[in-house]
KOLTI-844624 format. One record per residue (C-alpha): residue in three letters; chain; x negated, y negated, z. Coordinates in nm, 2 decimals, always signed. Each point is the difference from the previous one (the first is absolute). Example, Ala and Ser with C-alpha at 12.3 -4.5 7.8 and 13.67 -1.06 7.14 Angstrom:
BEGIN
+------+-------+--------+--------+--------+
: rest : kette :     xx :     yy :     zz :
+------+-------+--------+--------+--------+
:  ALA :     A :  -1.23 :  +0.45 :  +0.78 :
:  SER :     A :  -0.14 :  -0.34 :  -0.07 :
+------+-------+--------+--------+--------+
END
This chain:
BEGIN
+------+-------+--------+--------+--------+
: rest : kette :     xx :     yy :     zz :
+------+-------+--------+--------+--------+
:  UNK :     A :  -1.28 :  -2.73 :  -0.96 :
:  UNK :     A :  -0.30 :  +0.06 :  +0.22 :
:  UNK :     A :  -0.33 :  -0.22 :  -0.13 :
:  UNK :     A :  -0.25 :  +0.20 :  -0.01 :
:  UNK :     A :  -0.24 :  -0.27 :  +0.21 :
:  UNK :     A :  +0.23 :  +0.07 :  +0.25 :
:  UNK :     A :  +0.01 :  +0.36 :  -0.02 :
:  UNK :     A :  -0.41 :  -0.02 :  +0.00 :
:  UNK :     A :  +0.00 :  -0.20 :  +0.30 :
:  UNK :     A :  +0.21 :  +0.33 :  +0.12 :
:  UNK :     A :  -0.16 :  +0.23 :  -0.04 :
:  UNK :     A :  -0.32 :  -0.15 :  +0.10 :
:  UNK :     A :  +0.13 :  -0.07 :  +0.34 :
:  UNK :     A :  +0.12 :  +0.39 :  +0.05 :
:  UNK :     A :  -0.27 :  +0.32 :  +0.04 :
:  UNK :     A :  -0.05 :  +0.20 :  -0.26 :
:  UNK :     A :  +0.10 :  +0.37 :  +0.09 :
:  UNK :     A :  +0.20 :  -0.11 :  +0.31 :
:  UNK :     A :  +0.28 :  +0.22 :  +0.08 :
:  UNK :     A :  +0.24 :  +0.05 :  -0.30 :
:  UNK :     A :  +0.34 :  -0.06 :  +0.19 :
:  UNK :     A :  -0.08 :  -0.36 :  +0.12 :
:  UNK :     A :  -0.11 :  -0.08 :  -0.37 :
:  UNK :     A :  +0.30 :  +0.11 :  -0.10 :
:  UNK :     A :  +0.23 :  -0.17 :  +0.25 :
:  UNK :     A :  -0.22 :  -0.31 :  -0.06 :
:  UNK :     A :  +0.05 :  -0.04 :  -0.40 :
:  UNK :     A :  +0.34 :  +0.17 :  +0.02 :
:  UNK :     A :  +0.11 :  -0.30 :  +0.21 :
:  UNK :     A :  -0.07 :  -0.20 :  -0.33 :
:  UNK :     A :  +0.21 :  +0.16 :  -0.23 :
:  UNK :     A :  +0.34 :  -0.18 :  +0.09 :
:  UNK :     A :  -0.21 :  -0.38 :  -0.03 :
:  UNK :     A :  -0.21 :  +0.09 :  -0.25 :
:  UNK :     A :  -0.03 :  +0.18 :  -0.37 :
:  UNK :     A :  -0.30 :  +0.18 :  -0.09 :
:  UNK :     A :  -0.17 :  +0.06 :  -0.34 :
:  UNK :     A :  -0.13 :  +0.33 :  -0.13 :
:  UNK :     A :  -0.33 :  -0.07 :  +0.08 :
:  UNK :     A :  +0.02 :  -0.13 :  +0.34 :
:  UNK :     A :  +0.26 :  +0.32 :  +0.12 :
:  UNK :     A :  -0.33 :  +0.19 :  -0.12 :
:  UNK :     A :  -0.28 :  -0.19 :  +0.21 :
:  UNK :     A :  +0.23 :  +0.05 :  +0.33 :
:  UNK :     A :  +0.01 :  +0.38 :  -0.12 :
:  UNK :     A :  -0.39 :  -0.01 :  +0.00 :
:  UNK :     A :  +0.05 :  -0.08 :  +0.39 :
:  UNK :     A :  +0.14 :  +0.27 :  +0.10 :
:  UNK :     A :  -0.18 :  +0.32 :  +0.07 :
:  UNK :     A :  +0.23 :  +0.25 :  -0.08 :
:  UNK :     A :  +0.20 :  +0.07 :  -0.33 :
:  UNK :     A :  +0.33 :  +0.04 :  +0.17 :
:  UNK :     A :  -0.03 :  -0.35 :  +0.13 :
:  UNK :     A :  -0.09 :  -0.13 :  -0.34 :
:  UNK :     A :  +0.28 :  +0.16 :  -0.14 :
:  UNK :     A :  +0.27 :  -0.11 :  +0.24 :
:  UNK :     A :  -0.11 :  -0.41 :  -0.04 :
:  UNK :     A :  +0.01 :  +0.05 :  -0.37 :
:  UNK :     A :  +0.33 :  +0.14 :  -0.02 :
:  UNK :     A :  +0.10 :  -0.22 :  +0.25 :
:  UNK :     A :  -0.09 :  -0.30 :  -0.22 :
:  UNK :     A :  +0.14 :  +0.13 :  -0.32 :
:  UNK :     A :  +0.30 :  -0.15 :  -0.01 :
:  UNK :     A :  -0.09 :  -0.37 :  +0.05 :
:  UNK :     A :  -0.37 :  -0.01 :  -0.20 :
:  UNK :     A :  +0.00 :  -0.24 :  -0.23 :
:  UNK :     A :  -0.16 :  +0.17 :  -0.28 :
:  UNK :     A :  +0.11 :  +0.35 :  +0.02 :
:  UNK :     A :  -0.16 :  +0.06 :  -0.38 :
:  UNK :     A :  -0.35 :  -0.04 :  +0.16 :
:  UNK :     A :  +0.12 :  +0.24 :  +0.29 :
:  UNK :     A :  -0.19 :  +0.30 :  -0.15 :
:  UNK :     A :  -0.37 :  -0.16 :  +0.13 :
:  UNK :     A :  +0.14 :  +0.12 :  +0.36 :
:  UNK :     A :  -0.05 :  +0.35 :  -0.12 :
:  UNK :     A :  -0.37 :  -0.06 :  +0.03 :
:  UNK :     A :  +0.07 :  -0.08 :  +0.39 :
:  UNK :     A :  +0.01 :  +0.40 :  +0.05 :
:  UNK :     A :  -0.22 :  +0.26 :  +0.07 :
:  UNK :     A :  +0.20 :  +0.29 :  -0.07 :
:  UNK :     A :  +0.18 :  +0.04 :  -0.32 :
:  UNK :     A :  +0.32 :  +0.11 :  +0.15 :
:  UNK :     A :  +0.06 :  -0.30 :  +0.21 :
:  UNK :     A :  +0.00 :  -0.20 :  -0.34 :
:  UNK :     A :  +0.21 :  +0.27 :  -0.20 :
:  UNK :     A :  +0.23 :  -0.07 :  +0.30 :
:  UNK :     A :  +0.00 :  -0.39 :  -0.06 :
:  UNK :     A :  +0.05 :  +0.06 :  -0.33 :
:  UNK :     A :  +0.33 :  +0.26 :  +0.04 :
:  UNK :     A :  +0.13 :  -0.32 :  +0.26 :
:  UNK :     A :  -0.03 :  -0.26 :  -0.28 :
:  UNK :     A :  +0.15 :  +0.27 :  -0.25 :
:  UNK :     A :  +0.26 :  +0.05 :  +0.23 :
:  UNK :     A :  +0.07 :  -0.37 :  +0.13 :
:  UNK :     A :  +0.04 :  -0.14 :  -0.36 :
:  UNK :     A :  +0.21 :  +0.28 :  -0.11 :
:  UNK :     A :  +0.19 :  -0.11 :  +0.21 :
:  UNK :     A :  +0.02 :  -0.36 :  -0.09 :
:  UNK :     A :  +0.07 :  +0.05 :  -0.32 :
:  UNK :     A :  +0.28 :  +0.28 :  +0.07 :
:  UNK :     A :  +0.39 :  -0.06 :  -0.05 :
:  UNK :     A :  +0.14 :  -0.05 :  +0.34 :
:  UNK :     A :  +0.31 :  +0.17 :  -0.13 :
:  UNK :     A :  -0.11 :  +0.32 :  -0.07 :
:  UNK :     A :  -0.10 :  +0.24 :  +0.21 :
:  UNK :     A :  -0.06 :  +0.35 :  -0.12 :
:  UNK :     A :  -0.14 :  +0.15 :  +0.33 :
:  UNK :     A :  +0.31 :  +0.15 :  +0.12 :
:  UNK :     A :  +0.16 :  +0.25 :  -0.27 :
:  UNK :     A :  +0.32 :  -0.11 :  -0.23 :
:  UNK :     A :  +0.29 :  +0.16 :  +0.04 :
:  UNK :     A :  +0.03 :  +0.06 :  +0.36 :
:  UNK :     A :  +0.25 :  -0.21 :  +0.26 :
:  UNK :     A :  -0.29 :  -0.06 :  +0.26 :
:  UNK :     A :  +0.15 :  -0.11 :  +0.38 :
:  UNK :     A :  -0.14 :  -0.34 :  +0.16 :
:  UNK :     A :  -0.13 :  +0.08 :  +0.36 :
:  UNK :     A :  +0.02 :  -0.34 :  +0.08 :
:  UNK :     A :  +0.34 :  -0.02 :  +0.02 :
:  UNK :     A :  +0.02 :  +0.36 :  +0.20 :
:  UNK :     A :  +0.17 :  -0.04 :  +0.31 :
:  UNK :     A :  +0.01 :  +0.37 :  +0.09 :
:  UNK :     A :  -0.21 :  +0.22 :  +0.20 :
:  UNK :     A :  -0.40 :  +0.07 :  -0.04 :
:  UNK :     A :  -0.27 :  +0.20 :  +0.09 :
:  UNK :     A :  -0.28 :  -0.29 :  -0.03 :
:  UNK :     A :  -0.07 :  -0.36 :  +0.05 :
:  UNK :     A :  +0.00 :  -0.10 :  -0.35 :
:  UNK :     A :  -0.09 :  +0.12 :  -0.37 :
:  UNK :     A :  -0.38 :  -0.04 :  -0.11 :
:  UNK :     A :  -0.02 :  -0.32 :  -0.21 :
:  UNK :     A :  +0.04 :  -0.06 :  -0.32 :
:  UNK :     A :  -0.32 :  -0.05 :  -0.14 :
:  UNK :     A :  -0.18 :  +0.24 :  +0.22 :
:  UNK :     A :  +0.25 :  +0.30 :  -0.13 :
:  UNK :     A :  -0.04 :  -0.08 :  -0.34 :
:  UNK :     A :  -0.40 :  +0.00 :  +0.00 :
:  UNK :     A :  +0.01 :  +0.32 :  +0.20 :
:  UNK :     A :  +0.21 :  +0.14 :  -0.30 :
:  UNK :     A :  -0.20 :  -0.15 :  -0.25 :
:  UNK :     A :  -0.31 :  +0.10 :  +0.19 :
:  UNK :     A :  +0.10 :  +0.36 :  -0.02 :
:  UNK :     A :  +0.04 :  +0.03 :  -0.39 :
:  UNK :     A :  +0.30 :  -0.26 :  -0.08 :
:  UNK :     A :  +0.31 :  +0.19 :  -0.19 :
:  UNK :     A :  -0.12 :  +0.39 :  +0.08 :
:  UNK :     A :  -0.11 :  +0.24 :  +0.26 :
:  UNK :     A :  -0.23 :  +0.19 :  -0.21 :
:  UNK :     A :  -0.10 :  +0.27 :  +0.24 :
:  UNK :     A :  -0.02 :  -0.16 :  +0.33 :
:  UNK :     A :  +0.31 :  +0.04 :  +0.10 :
:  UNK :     A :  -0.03 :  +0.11 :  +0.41 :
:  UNK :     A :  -0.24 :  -0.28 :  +0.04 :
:  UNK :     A :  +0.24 :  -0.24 :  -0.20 :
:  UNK :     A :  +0.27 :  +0.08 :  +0.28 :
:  UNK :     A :  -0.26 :  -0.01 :  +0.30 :
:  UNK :     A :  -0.12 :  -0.37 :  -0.12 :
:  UNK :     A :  +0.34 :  -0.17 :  +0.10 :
:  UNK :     A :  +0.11 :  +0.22 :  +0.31 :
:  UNK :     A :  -0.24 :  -0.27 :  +0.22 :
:  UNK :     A :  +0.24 :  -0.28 :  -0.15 :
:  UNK :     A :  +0.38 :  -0.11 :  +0.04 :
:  UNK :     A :  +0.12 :  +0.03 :  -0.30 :
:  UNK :     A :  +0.36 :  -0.08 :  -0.13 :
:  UNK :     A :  +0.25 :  +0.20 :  -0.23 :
:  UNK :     A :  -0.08 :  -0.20 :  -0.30 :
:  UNK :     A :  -0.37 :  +0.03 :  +0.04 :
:  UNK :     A :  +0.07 :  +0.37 :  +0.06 :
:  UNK :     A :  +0.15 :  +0.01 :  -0.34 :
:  UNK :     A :  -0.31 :  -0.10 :  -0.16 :
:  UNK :     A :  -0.22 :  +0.23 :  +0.20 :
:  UNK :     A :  +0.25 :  +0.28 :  -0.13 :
:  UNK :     A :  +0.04 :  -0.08 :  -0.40 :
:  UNK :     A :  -0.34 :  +0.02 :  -0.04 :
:  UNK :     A :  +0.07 :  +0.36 :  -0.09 :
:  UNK :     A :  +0.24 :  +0.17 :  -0.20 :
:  UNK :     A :  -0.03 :  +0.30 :  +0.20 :
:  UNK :     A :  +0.36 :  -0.05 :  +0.25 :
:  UNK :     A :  -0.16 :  +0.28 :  +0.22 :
:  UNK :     A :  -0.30 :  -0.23 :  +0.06 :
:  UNK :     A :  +0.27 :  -0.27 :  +0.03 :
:  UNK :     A :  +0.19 :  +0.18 :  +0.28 :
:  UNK :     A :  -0.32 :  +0.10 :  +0.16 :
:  UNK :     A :  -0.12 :  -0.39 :  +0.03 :
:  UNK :     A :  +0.31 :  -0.09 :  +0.13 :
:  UNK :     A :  -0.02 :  +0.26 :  +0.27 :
:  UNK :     A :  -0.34 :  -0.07 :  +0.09 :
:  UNK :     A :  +0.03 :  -0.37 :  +0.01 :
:  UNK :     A :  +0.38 :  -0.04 :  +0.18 :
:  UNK :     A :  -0.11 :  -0.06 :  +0.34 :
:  UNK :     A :  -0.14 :  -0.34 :  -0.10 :
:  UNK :     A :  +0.31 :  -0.12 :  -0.27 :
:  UNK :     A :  +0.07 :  -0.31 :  +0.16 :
:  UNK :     A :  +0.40 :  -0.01 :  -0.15 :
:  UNK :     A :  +0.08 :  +0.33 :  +0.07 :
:  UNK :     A :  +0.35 :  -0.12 :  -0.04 :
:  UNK :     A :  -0.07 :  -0.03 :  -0.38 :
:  UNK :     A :  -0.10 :  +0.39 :  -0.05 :
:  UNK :     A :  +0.29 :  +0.00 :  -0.27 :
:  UNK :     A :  -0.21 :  -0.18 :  -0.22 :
:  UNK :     A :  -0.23 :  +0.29 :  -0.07 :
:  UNK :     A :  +0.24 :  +0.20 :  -0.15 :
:  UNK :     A :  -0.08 :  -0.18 :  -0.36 :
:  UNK :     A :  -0.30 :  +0.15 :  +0.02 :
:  UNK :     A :  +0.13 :  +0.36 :  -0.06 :
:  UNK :     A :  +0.13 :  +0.06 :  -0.31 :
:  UNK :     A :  +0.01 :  +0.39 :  +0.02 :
:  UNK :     A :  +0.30 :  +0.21 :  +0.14 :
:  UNK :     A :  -0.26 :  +0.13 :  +0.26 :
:  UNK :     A :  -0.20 :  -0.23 :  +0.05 :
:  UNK :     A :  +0.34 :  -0.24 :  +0.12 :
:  UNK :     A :  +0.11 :  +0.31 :  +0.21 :
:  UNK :     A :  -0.31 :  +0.01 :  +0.19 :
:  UNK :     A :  -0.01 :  -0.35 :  +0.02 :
:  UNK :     A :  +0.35 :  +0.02 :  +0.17 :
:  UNK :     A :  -0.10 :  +0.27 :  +0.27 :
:  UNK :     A :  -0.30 :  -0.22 :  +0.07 :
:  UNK :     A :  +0.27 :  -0.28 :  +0.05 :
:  UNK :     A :  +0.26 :  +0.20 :  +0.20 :
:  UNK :     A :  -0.33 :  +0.12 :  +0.20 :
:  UNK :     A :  -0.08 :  -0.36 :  +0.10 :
:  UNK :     A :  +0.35 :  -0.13 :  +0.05 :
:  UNK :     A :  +0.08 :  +0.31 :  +0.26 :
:  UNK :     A :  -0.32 :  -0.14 :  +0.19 :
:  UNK :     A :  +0.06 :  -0.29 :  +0.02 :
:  UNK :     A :  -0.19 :  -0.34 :  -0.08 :
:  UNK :     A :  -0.24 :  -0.06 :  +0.31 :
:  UNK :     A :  -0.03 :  -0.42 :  +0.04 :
:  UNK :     A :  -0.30 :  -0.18 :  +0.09 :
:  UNK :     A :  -0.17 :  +0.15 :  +0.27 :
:  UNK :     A :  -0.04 :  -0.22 :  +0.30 :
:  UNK :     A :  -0.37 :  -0.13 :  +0.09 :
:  UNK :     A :  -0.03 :  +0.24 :  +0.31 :
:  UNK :     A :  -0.14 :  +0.36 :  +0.09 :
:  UNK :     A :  -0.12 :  +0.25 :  -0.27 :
:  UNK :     A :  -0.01 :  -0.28 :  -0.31 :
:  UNK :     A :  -0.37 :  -0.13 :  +0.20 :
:  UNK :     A :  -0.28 :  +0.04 :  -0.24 :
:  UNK :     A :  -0.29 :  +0.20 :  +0.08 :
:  UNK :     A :  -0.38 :  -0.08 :  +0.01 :
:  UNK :     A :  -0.05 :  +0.25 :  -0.31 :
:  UNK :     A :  +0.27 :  -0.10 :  -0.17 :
:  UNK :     A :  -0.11 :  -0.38 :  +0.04 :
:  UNK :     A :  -0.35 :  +0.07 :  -0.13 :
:  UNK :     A :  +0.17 :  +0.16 :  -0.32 :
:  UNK :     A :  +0.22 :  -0.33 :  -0.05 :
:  UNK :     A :  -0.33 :  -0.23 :  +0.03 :
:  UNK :     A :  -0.22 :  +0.22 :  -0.25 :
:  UNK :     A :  +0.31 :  -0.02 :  -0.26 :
:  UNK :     A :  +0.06 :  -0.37 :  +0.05 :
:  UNK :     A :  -0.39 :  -0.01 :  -0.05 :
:  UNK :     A :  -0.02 :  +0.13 :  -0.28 :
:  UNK :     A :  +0.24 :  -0.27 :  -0.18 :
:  UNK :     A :  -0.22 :  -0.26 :  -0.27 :
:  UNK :     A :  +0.24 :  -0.26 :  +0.12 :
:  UNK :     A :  +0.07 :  -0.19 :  +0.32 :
:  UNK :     A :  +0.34 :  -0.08 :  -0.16 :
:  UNK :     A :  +0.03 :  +0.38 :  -0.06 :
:  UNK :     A :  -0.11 :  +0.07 :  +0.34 :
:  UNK :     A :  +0.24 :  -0.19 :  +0.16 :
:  UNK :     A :  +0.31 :  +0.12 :  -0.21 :
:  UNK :     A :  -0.15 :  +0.38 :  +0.11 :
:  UNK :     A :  -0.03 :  -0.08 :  +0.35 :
:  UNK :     A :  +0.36 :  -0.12 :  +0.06 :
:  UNK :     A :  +0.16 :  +0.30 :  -0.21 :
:  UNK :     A :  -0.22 :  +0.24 :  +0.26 :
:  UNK :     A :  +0.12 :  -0.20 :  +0.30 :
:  UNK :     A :  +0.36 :  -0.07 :  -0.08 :
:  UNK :     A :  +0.03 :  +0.34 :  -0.09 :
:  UNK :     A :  +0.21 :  +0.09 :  +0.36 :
:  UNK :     A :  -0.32 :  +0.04 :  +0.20 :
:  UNK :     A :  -0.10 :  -0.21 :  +0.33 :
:  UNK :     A :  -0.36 :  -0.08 :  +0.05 :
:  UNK :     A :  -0.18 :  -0.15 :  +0.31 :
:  UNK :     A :  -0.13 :  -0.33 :  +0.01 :
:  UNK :     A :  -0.34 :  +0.14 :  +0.01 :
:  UNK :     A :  +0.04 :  +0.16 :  -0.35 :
:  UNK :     A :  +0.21 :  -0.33 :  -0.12 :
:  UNK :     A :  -0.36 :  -0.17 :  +0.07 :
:  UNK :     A :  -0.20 :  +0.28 :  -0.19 :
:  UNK :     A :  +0.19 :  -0.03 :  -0.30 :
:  UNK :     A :  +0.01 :  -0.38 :  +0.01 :
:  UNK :     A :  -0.34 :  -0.02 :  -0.02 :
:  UNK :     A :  +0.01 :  +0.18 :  -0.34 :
:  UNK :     A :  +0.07 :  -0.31 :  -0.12 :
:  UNK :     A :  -0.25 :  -0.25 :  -0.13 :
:  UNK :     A :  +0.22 :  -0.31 :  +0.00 :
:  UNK :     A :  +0.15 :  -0.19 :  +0.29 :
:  UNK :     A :  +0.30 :  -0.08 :  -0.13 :
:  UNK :     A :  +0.02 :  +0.38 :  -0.13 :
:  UNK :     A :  -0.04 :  +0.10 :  +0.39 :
:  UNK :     A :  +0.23 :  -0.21 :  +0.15 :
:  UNK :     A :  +0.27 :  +0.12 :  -0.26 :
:  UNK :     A :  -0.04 :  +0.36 :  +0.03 :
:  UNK :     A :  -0.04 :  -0.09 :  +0.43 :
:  UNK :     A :  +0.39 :  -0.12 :  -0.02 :
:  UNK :     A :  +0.10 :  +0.25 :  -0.25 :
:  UNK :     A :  -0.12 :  +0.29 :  +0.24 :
:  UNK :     A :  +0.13 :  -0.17 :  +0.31 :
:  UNK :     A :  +0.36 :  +0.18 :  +0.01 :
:  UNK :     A :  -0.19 :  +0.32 :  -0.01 :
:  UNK :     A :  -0.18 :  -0.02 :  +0.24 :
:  UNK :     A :  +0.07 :  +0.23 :  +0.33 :
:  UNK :     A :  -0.18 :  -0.25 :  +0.30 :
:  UNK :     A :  +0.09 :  -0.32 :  -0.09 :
:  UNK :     A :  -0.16 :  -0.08 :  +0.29 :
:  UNK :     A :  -0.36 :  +0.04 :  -0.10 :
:  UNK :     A :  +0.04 :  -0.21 :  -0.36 :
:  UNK :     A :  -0.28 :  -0.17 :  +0.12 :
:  UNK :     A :  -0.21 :  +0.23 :  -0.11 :
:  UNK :     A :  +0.08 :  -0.06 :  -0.34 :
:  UNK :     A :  -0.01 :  -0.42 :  +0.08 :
:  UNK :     A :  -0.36 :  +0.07 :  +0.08 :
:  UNK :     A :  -0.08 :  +0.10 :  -0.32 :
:  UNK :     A :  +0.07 :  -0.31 :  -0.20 :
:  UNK :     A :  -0.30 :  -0.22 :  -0.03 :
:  UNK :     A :  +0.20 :  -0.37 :  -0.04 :
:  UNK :     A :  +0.16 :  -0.12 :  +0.27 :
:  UNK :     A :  +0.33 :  -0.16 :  -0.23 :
:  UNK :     A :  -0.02 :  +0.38 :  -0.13 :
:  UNK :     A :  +0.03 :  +0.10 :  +0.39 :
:  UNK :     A :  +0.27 :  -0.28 :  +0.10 :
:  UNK :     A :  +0.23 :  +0.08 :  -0.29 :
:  UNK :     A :  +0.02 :  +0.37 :  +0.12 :
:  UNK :     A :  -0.02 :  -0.08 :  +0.36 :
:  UNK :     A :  +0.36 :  -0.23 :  -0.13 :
:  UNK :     A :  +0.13 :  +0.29 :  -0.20 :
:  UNK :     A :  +0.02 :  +0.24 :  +0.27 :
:  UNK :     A :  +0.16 :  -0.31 :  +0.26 :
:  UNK :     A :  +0.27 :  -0.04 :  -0.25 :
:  UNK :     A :  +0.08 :  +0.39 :  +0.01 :
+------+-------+--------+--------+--------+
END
């Protein structure tokens, strides 16, 4: 635990209302020595200028504070009432989840044989379904069980992603209409990630028409033919417009963790991007460690190897700059 002489000693030694990302990287760098109580995660919120700061270091040093019943006096840390509401849906969320029965998991509907993508060997239109955790607060973010009147949107919100059969499924039995059924499938089938596994949709049809349509739309895709992965050359190269729209989305995630998670789903999503953009996307990220990660993730999309550099040059340590510099020898 961190004495709080210590942390005084600290804090006098740093500036007051000096920039909120070396604060952060300087009192995150404690977290893996040393445990916090509730009190002192809220005098390193009082540093920082801006709520989203404050907000990130709390959450941040949730899970190892030492006396989490006191945690509520962090609340008082922020200016804006939403940033706390937010801490407080976090802790909500986080100690549901503690306390929750590993065994069941009633996200995914009874009743239906789901297909494992991880074990799909066959061809695919995209790099790799969206995670987890990232499709299942998008669902949950849209209304949980139902689409309630939203439906077009509902559809729209996933075709940026790779998704996979089985998360497909979900998307589609959250209505009981199988027209809107059909019509999600349609709309979203050129970024099912198993395509192989299209038989497993048929259980969601229960209806003599609705399993005849079904089937035209399946005779339709099998007389075309599944396209694979398309290679990283020519027309897959991302444009300046549609780069700016991938960095305001990103953006606009709470979350580094969620950023990150966004940010590979948009890049593995069969598209090549230039080193240039690698860099600009990169720098999204607050953490090093984040960076140098989503650097090597990006690196086997990238159309000029050659210029990688460019995204080197962004990183501000130099073991952050050597480990990617002996990533891409190894490739």
């Amino acid at each position: 635990m961190v004495q709080d002489s210590f942390l005084d000693k600290k804090i006098k030694m740093l500036q007051r209302g000096q920039d909120d990302d070396r604060l952060y990287q300087e009192f995150k760098g404690w977290q893996g020595s040393y445990r916090f109580t509730s009190a002192q995660v809220r005098r390193v919120c009082d540093l920082f200028r801006t709520d989203q700061k404050r907000l990130e270091f709390a959450i941040d040093s949730y899970a190892d504070v030492v006396d989490k019943e006191n945690f509520w006096i962090v609340y008082d840390a922020f200016n804006k009432m939403s940033s706390a509401i937010r801490l407080y849906d976090f802790i909500l969320i986080t100690e549901g989840a503690i306390h929750e029965d590993p065994g069941v998991d009633d996200f995914y509907d009874l009743g239906y044989d789901y297909p494992d993508w991880e074990r799909y060997n066959g061809p695919h239109t995209c790099g790799a379904p969206m995670q987890e955790d990232l499709f299942r607060s998008e669902v949950k973010s849209f209304g949980g069980r139902g689409i309630s009147g939203g439906f077009n949107s509902f559809g729209t919100r996933f075709s940026s992603y790779c998704i996979s059969v089985r998360q497909l499924m979900k998307i589609c039995l959250l209505t009981q209409d199988e027209r809107q059924r059909l019509s999600l499938i349609n709309d979203l089938w050129a970024v099912v990630y198993d395509v192989d596994n299209i038989d497993y949709l048929a259980q969601l049809f229960k209806s003599a028409k609705g399993k005849d349509e079904f089937y035209s739309f399946v005779e339709s895709v099998r007389k075309h033919g599944f396209d694979p992965l398309p290679p990283v050359v020519g027309n897959c190269r991302v444009s300046d417009e549609e780069l700016d729209g991938f960095v305001q989305t990103i953006s606009r995630q709470t979350f580094e963790n969620t950023q990150k998670m966004m940010a590979q789903d948009i890049i593995s999503k069969g598209r090549c991007f230039k080193a240039i953009q690698i860099a600009r996307l990169v720098k999204l990220f607050t953490y090093d460690n984040t960076q140098v990660e989503m650097a090597k993730f990006a690196y086997q999309y990238c159309v000029d190897k050659e210029n990688y550099y460019q995204v080197v040059d962004v990183l501000s340590f130099d073991s952050s700059k050597t480990s990617l510099m002996e990533f891409i020898k190894s490739k």
